[in-house]
Each structure stands twice: as C-alpha cells, then as structure tokens.
KEZA-49871 format. One record per residue (C-alpha): residue number from 1; z, x, y. Coordinates in pm, 1 decimal. Layout:
REM KEZA-49871
<resi NUM	pz Z	px X	py Y>
...
//
This chain:
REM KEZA-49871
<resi 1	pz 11947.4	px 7895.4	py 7773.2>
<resi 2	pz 11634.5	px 7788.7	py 7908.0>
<resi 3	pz 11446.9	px 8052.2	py 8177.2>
<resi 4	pz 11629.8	px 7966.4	py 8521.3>
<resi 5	pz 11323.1	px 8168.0	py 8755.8>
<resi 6	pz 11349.2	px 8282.9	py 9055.2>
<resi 7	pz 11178.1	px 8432.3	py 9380.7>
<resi 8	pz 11227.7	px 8707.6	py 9622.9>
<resi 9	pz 11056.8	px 8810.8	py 9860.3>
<resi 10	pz 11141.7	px 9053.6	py 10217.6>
<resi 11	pz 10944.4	px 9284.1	py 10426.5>
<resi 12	pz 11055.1	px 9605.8	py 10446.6>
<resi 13	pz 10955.7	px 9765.4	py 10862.1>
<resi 14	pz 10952.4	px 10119.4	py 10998.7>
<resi 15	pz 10819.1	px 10246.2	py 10665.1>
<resi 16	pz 10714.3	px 10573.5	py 10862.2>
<resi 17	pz 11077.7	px 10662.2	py 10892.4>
<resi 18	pz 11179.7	px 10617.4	py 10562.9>
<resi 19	pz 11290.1	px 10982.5	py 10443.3>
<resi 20	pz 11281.2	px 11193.8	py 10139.1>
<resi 21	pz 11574.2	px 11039.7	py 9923.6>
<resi 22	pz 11685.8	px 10801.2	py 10135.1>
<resi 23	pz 11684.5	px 10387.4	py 10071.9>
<resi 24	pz 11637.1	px 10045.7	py 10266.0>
<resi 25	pz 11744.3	px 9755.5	py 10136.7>
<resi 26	pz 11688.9	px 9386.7	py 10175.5>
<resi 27	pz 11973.4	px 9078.6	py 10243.8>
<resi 28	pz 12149.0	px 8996.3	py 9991.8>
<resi 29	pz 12067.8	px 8675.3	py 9825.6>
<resi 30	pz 12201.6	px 8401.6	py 9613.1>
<resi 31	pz 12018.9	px 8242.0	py 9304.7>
<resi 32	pz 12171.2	px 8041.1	py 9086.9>
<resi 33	pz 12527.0	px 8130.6	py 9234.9>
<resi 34	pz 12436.9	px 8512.1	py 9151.0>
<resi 35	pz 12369.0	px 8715.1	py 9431.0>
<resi 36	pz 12070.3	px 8995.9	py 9456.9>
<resi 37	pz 11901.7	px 9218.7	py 9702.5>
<resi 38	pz 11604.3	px 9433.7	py 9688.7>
<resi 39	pz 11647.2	px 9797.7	py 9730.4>
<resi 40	pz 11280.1	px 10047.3	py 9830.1>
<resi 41	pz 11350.1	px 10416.0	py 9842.0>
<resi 42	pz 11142.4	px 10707.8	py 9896.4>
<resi 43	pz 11158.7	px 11012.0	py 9594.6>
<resi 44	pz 10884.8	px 11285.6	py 9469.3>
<resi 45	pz 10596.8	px 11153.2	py 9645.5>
<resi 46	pz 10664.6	px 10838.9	py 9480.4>
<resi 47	pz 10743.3	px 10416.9	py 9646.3>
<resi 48	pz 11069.5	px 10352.5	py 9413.2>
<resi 49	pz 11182.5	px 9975.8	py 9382.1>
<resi 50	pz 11531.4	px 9818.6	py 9251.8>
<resi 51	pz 11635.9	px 9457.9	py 9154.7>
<resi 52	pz 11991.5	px 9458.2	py 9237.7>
<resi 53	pz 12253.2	px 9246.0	py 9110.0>
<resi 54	pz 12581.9	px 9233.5	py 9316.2>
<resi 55	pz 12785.2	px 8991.7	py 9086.9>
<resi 56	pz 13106.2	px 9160.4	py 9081.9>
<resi 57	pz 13212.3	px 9287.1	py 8784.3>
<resi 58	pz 13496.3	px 9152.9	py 8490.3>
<resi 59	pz 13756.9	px 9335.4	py 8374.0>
<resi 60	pz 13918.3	px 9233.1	py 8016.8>
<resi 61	pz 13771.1	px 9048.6	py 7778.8>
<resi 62	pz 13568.6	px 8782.8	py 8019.4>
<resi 63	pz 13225.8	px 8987.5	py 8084.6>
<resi 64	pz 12888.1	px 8883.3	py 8234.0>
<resi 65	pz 12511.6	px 8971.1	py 8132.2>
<resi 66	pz 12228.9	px 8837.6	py 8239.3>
<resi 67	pz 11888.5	px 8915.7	py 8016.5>
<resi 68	pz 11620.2	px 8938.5	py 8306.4>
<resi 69	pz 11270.1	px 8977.1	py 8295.5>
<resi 70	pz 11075.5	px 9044.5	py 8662.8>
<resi 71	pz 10777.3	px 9129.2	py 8782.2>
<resi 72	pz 10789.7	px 9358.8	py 9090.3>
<resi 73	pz 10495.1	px 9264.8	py 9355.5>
<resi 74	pz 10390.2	px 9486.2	py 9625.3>
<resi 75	pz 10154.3	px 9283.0	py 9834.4>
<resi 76	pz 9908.5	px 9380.7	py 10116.3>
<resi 77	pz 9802.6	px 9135.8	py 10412.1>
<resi 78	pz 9443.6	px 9108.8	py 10275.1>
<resi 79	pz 9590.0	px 8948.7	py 9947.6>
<resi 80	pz 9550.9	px 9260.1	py 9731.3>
<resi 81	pz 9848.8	px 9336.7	py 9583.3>
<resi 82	pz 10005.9	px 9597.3	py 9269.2>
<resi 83	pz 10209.7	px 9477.0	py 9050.8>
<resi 84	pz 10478.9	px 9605.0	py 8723.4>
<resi 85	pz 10719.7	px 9420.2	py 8522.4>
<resi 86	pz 11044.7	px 9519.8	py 8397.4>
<resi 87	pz 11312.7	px 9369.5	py 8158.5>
<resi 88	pz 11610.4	px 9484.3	py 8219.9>
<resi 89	pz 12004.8	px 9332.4	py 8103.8>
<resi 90	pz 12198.2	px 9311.5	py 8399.5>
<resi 91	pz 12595.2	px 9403.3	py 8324.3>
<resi 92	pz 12748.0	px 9570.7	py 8659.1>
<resi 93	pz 12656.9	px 9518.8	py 9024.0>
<resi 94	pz 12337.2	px 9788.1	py 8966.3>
<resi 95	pz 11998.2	px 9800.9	py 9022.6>
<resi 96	pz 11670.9	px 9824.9	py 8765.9>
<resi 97	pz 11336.6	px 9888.4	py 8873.8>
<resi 98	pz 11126.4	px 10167.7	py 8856.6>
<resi 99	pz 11117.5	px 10509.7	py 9076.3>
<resi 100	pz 10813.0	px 10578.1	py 9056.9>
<resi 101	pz 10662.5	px 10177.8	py 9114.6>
<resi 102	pz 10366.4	px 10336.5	py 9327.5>
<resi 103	pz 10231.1	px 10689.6	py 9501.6>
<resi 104	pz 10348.2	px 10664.0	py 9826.5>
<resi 105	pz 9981.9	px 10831.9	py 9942.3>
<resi 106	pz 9820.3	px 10511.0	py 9774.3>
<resi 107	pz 10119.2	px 10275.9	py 9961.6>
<resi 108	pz 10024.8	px 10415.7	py 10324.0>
<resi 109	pz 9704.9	px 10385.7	py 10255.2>
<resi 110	pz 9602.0	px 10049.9	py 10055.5>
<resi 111	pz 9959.3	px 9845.3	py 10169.3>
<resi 112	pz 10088.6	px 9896.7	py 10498.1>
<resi 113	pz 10026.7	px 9710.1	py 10775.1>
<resi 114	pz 10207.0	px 9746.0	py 11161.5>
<resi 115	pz 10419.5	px 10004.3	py 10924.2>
<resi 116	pz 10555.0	px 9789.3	py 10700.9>
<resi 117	pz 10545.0	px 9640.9	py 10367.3>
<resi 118	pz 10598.1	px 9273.7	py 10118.4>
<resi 119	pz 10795.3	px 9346.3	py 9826.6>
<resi 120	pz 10799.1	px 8997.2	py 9590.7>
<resi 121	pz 11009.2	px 8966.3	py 9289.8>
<resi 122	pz 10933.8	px 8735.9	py 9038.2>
<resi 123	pz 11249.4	px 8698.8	py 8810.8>
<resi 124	pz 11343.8	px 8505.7	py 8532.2>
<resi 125	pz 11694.6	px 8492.1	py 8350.0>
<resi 126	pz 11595.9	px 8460.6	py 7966.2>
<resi 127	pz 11969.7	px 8460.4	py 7880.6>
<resi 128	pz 12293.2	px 8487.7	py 7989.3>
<resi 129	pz 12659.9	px 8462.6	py 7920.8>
<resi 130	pz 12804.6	px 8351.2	py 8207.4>
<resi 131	pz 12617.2	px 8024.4	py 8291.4>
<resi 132	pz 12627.4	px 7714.1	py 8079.0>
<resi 133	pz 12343.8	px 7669.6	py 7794.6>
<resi 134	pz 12097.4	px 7355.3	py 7803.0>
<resi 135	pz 12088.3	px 7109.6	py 7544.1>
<resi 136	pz 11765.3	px 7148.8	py 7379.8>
<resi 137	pz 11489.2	px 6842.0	py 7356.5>
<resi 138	pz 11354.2	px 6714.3	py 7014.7>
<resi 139	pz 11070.2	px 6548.4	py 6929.2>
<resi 140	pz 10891.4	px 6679.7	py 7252.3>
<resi 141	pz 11088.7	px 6379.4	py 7455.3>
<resi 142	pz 11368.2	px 6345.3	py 7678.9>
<resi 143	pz 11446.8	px 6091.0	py 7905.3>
<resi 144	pz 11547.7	px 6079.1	py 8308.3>
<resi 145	pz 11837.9	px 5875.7	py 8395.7>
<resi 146	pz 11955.3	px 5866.8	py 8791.2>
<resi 147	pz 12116.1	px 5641.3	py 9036.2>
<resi 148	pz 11985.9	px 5577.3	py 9384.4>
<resi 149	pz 12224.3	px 5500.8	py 9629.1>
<resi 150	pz 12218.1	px 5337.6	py 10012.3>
<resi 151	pz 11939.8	px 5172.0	py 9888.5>
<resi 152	pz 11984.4	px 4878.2	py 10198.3>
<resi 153	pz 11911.4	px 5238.1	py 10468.8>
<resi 154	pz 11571.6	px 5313.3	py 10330.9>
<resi 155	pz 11306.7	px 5268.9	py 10576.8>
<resi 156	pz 10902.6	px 5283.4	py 10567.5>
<resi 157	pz 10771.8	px 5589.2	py 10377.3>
<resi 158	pz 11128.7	px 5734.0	py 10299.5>
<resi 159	pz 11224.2	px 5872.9	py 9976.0>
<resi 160	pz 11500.0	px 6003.0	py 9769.8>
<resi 161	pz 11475.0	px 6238.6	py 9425.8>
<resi 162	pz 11711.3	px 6302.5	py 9145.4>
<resi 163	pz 11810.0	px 6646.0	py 9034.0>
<resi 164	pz 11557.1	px 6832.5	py 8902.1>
<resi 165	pz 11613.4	px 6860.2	py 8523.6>
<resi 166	pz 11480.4	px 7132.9	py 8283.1>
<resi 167	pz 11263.3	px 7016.4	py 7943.6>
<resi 168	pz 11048.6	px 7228.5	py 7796.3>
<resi 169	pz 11120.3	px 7525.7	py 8033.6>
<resi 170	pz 10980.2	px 7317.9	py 8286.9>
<resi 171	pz 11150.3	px 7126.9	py 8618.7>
<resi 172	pz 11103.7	px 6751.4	py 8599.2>
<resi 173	pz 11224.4	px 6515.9	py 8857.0>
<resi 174	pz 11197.8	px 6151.5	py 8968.3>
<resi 175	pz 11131.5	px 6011.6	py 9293.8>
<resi 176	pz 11189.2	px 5668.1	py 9454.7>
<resi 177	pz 10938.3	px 5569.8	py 9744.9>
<resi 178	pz 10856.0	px 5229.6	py 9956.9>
<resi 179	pz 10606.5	px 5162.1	py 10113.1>
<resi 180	pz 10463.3	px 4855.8	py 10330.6>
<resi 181	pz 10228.5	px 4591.7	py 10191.9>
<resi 182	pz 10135.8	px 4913.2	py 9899.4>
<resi 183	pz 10394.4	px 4885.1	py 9604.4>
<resi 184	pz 10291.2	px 5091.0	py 9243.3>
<resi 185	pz 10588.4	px 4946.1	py 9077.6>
<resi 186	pz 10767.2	px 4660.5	py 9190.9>
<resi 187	pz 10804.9	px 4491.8	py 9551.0>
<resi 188	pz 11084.1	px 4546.6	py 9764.3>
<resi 189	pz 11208.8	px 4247.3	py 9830.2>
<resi 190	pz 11211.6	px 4115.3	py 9478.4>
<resi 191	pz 11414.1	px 4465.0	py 9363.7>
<resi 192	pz 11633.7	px 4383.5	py 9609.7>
<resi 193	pz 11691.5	px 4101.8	py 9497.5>
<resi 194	pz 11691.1	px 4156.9	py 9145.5>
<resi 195	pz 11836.2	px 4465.4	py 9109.6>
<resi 196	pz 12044.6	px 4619.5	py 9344.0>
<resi 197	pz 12381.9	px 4671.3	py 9275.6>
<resi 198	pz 12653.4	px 4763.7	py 9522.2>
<resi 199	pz 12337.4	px 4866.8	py 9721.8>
<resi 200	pz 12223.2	px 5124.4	py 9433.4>
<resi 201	pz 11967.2	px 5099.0	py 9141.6>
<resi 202	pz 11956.8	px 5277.8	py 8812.0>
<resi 203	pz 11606.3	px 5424.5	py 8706.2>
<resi 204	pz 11522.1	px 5568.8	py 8404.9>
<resi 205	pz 11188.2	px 5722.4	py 8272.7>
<resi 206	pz 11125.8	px 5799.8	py 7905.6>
<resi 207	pz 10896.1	px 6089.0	py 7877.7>
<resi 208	pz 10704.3	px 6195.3	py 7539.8>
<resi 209	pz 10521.0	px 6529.4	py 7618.6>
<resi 210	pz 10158.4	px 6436.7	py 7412.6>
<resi 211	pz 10063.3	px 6845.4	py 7486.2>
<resi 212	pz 10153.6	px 7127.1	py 7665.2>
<resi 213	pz 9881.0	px 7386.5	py 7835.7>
<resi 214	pz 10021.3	px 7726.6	py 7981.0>
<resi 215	pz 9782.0	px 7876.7	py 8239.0>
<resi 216	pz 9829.4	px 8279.1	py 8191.7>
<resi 217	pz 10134.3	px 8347.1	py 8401.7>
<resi 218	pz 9922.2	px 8677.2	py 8557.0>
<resi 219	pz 9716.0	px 8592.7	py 8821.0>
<resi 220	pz 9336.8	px 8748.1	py 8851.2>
<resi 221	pz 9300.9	px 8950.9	py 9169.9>
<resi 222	pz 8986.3	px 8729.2	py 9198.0>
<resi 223	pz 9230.0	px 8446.9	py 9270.9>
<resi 224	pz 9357.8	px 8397.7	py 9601.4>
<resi 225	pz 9706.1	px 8278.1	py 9580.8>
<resi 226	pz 10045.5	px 8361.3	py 9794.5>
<resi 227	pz 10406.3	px 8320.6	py 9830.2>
<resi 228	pz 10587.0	px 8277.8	py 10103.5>
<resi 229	pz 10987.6	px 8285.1	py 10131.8>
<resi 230	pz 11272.9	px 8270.7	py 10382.7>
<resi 231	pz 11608.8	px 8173.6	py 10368.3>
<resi 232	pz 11741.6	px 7978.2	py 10641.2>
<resi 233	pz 12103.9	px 8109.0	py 10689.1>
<resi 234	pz 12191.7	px 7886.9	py 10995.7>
<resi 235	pz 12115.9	px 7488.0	py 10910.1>
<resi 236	pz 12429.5	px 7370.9	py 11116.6>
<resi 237	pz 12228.7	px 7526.4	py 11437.1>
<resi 238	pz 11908.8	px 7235.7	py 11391.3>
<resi 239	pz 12012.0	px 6971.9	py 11620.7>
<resi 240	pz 11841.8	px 6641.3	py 11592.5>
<resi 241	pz 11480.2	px 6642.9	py 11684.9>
<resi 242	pz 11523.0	px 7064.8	py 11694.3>
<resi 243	pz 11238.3	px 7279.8	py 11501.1>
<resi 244	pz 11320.7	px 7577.3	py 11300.2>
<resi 245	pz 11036.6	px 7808.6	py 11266.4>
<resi 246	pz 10999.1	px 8115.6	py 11028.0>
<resi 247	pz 10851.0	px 8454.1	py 11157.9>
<resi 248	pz 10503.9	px 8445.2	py 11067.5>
<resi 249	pz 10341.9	px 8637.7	py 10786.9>
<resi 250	pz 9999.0	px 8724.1	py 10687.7>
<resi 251	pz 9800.2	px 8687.7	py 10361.9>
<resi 252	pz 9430.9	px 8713.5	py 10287.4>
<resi 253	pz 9428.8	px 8830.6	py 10675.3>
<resi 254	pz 9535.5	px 8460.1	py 10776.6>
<resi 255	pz 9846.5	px 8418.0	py 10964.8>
<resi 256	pz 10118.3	px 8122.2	py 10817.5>
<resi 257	pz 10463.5	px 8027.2	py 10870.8>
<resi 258	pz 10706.2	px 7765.5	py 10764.0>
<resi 259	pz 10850.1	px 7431.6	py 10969.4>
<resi 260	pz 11184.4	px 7281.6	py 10916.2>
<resi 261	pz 11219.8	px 7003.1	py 11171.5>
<resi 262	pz 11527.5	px 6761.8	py 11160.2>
<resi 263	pz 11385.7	px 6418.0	py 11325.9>
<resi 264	pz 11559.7	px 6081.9	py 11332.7>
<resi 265	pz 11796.1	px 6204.3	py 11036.1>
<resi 266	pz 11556.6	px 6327.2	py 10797.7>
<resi 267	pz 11447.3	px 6687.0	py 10694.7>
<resi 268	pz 11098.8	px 6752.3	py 10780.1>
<resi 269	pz 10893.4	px 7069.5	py 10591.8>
<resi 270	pz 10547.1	px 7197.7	py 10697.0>
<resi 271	pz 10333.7	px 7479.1	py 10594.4>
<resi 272	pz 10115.0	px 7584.5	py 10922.6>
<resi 273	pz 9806.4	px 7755.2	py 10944.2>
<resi 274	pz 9808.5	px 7984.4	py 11268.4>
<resi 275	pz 9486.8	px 8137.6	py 11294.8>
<resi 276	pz 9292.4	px 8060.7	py 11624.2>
<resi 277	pz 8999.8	px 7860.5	py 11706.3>
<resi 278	pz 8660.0	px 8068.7	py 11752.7>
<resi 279	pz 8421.3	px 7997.2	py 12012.5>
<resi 280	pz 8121.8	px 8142.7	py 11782.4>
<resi 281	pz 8200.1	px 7967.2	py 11457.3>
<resi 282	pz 8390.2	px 7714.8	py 11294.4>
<resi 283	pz 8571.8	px 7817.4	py 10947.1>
<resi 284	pz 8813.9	px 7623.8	py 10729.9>
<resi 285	pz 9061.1	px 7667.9	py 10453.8>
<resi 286	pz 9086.6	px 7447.2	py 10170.7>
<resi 287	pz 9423.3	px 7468.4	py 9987.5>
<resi 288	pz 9639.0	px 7345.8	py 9717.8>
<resi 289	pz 10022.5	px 7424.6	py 9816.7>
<resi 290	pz 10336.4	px 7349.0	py 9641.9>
<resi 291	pz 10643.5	px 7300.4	py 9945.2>
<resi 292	pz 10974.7	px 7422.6	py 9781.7>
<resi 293	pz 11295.9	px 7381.9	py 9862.4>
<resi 294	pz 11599.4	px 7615.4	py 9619.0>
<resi 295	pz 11994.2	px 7598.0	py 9679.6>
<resi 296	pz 12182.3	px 7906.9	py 9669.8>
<resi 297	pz 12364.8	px 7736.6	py 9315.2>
<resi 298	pz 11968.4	px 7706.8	py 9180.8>
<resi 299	pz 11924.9	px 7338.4	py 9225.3>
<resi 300	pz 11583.4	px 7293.2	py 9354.3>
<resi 301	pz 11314.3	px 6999.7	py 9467.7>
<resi 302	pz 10946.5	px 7065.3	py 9508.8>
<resi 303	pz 10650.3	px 6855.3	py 9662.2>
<resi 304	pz 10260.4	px 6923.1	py 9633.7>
<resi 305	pz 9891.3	px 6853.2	py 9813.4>
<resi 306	pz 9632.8	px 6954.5	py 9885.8>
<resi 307	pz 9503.3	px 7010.6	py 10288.1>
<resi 308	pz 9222.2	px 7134.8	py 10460.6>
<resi 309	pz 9289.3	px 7356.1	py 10776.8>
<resi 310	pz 9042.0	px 7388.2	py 11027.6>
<resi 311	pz 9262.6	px 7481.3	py 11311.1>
<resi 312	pz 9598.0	px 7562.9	py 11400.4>
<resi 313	pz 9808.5	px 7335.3	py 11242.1>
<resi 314	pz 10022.3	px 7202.0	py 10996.8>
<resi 315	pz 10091.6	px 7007.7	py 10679.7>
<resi 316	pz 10385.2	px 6890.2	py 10491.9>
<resi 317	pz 10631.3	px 6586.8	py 10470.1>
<resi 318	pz 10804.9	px 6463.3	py 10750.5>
<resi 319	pz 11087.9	px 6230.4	py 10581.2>
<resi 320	pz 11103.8	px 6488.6	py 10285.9>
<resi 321	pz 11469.2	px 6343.0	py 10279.3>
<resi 322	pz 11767.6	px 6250.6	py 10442.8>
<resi 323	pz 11936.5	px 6543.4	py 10620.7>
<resi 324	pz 12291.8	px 6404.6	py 10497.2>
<resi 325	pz 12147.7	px 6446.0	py 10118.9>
<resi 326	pz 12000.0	px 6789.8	py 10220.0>
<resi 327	pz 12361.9	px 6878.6	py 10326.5>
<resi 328	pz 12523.8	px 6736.3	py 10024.6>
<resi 329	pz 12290.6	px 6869.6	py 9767.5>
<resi 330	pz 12128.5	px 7175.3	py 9867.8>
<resi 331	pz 12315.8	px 7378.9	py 10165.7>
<resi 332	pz 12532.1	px 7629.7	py 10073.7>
<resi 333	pz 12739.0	px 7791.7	py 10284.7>
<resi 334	pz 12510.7	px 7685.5	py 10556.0>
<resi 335	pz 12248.2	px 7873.2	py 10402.5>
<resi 336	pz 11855.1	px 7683.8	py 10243.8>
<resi 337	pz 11597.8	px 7860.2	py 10095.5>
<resi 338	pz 11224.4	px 7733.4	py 10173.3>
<resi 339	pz 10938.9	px 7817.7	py 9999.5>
<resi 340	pz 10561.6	px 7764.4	py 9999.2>
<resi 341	pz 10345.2	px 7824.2	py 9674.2>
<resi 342	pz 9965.4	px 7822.3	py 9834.1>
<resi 343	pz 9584.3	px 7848.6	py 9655.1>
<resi 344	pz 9301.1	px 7919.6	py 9882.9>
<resi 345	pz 9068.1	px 7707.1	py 9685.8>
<resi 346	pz 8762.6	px 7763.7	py 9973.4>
<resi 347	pz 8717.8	px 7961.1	py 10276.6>
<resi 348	pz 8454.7	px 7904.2	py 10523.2>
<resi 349	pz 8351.9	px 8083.4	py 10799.3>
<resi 350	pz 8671.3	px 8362.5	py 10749.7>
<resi 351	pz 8488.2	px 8702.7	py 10646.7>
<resi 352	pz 8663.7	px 8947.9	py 10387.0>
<resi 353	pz 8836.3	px 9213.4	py 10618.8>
<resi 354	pz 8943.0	px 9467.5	py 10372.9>
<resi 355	pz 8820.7	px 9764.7	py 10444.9>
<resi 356	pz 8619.9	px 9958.6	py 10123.0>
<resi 357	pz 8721.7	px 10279.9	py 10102.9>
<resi 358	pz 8524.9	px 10596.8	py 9893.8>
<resi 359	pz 8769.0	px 10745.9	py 9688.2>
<resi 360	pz 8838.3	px 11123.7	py 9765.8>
<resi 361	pz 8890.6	px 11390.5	py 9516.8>
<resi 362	pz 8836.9	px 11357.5	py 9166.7>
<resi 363	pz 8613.1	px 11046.6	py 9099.2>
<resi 364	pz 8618.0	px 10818.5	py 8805.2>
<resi 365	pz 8335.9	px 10554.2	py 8692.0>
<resi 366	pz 8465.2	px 10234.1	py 8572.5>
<resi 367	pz 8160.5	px 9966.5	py 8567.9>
<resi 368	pz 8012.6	px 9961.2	py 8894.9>
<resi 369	pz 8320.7	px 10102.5	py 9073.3>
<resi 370	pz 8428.3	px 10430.4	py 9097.8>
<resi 371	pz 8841.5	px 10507.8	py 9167.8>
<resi 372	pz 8990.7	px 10792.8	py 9234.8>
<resi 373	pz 9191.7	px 10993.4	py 8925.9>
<resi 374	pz 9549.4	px 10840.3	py 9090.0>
<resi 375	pz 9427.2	px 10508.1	py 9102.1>
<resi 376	pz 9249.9	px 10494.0	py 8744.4>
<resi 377	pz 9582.6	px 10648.0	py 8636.0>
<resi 378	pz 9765.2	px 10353.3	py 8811.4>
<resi 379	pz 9573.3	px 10085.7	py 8656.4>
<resi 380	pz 9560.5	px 10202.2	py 8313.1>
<resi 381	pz 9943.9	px 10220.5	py 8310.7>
<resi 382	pz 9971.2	px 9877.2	py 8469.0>
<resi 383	pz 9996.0	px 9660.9	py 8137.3>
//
C-alpha cells in the first residue's frame, strides 16, 4: 500500500499535577477507520510519549498490523518545538513511543505555557494487512474519472470535488466551479446544453507526471510553519446560519482558531487571525495556508491560498461545499476533523518574544551558541 498519513494533535493542561508514574491521555481518535489516542506520562525525571492504537484485537487466524512510521512533536507557543521519530509495527491495542522523549527540567522550562503543553503526531501507515492495497500507476500517469451530480442546483461560485485519489503517494482531486461572465473551460449554458445528462456530467482528466520534486519532509527551525487540529464531534448541533468555533491556540506567540459556519446550505471553513489591533504600530502576517478537511474512514479534501492578516480576521471559503455532501461523504458518526496547514511567509511589526535564556551548569560551545550539557546531549541524539 501506498503511505495513508495522518495528524494528531491535543494539548495536554495541568502539567504541574502530573505525578511521578502516573499518565494523561488524549481522546481517542479515528483515522482511516483505526482509532488512536495519545498517551504523556511522567517517569525518572523524564516527559514520556505513546502513540496508541486501540483497534481491538483478532483472535484465530484473521490478524491486523499496521507498519507505522511517526514523528512525535512537542511544540512551544513561540513556534520552537523538539521533535523524535519512531517506527514502530502496531499488532495489539498498545502504545510505542519513547519514555524518555524529553527532560522534564528542559519541558517546564523551554515548553510550557499557562501549564500546559502541544503534543503533534505526524504518522504515516507504510503497510498494513488489514486495509485494501492500491493499484499501482505506470508510466508516471493515471487518469481521474468522476461524476457530478445536481448539476441544475449549482449556484454562483459553488463547487463540488471528487474523492481524493492517491498517485504517486500523493492526494489528487478534481474540482468543478462556475462562475459568472469568467469561464476557464467551457460556458455554462452551452454545457448545459451539451452535456448534461439526467442533470449530471462525467469529467475526466488525464494526468502524465513530467517530474516529481520532494521538499525535505523535516522542517528547519528557521521556518515558521504550524498545525492546527480539532475534531468536531457534534456537526448535527450547527443549525443553519450557526458558527462553530474552535478554542483558540497559539503559535509563533500569535493567537488562531478555526471557523465552521453552515450558511444557506453550504459548509463554510475559515482560518482567523486573533491578535489585536495596536494603537502604536501596525504589523501584518503574510501566509500561505492549506484548509483541510479528513473523515474519520480517511477520505479527505483540501483547499489552499495565500492571505495577508493585518487585523483580526479571517480567511477561507465560504461555499467550500454543500452541507448535504459534507454529511454524505465526510461525517462519521457525527464526528469531522478540520485542519489548517499555515507558513508565516512575513511578519511585520510582531517582535520575537522568546525569551533567551543563559544556560546554567556545564556549558558547551557550538558556533556562536553555547547550550547547556542536557541540551547538547538532546540535540546530538535527535537524528
């Protein structure tokens, strides 16, 4: 199979009371029908962290496994973060991490923040025998075949996508759009006319890949990017022209959350910027975000920009799609998962506040820096 990746991501509060030997753990989760929770737990001075997998376990001949490769992301509010990844074959409804993923000295002092802390998981499933193989692509082509129905109910700037499709490990989708007075492809009125069939029409997109770039999958600390997650576990409660708002969270010292707003019939996304207006200076923040939306069964749709903040506010698609669709295709068990993949490409007028601390003890040069002998230890295991 193909990697089937996945994020998660929870903040763990009241760190302070987290004893000697004793555990918190996270929601439990479900990607790609398999469900997961993170587990944090305190032991010999150390932060410990656990990927769990809660698929309940066969008996007789039918087994599971599910060959997993994660990288385990502690993350602070200024956008510095620590990072270690594991590979680990998941069998039995256990956990695989590491107990001793950070000091928990260096955790109170370089991650928390209003006592707690972001633990991110980024997973992929290399292999598995419990969920169906994809067919492999030759020649480095494939093509995109989909049918788009109640095309006569499609009003100004609405748009509907097909599954998104796997080639050459990457998700590939297409989209159908209209638009007044601005059409790319055809006009309307003459598809309608010409094509529609029992108020559907059947696209399809040949696709030969020319070349493939990889960026390096680990990020430079130079690099300000962020995740944010949250699973919605109540979509039946949005009424029509209701908001659902996430809790907010911080990153790079700027405060975000997520939108879901259900207007007119259609599922609206947003990423918002919450920082406040200052009376002594004016700042902005250029970014380049990726909206995401993931099903509990791992079918997933995401749309990208880039936006400029420069006050409170937010940016994102308000006829993303048809709530009906949204309820057909993506909730589970009345539960969504939304996600927002942001780049700060420029920040003006926001000043770095991350504090610089001297490090204590026994000091080591590196460069121009100096660290102290836990923290040169930390980073020269971190490969």
């Amino acid at each position: 199979m193909s990697c089937k990746p996945f994020l998660l991501i929870h903040t763990f509060k009241d760190i302070s009371k987290l004893g000697e030997g004793e555990s918190y753990f996270s929601d439990k989760e479900e990607r790609y029908n398999i469900p997961w929770r993170l587990q944090i737990f305190r032991k010999g001075g150390f932060l410990g962290l656990n990927l769990k997998c809660e698929k309940k376990e066969c008996f007789g001949e039918r087994k599971w496994s599910f060959q997993t490769k994660f990288t385990m992301k502690l993350v602070a509010v200024s956008g510095k973060f620590f990072q270690r990844a594991v590979q680990h074959e998941f069998q039995q409804p256990k956990g695989h991490g590491m107990d001793k993923f950070i000091s928990w000295e260096n955790m109170l002092r370089d991650y928390v923040n209003n006592d707690s802390i972001i633990i991110e998981i980024h997973a992929d499933m290399v292999s598995s025998t419990d969920l169906p193989n994809s067919q492999p692509d030759s020649n480095n082509s494939f093509v995109l075949k989909h049918t788009f129905k109640k095309i006569s109910r499609f009003i100004e700037g609405e748009r509907d996508c097909s599954d998104a499709e796997e080639h050459f490990t990457k998700d590939i989708f297409g989209a159908c759009q209209t638009r007044r007075e601005r059409y790319n492809f055809i006009r309307w009125n003459d598809m309608e006319k010409d094509y529609v069939t029992n108020d559907s029409i059947d696209v399809e997109i040949r696709v030969k890949i020319i070349n493939i770039t990889d960026a390096p999958c680990n990020i430079a600390n130079t690099e300000k990017t962020f995740v944010l997650s949250h699973t919605v576990k109540n979509m039946s409660s949005i009424k029509e022209g209701g908001n659902y708002f996430t809790n907010i969270q911080t990153r790079f010292n700027i405060p975000w959350k997520l939108q879901i707003r259900k207007q007119k019939g259609f599922f609206g996304l947003y990423l918002l910027c919450e920082k406040q207006l200052c009376e002594s200076r004016k700042w902005s923040i250029e970014t380049e975000s990726q909206l995401k939306i993931v099903s509990p069964n791992g079918r997933s749709l995401l749309f990208g920009g880039t936006d400029m903040f420069e006050k409170p506010f937010g940016y994102g698609w308000t006829k993303l799609m048809r709530w009906d669709n949204l309820e057909e295709k993506y909730i589970v068990d009345d539960a969504l998962v939304i996600e927002a993949h942001v780049k700060i490409l420029n920040m003006i007028g926001i000043e770095d506040e991350t504090p610089v601390e001297k490090p204590t003890g026994i000091v080591i040069p590196v460069g121009d820096q100096e660290y102290s002998m836990e923290k040169w230890l930390e980073m020269a295991f971190d490969h």
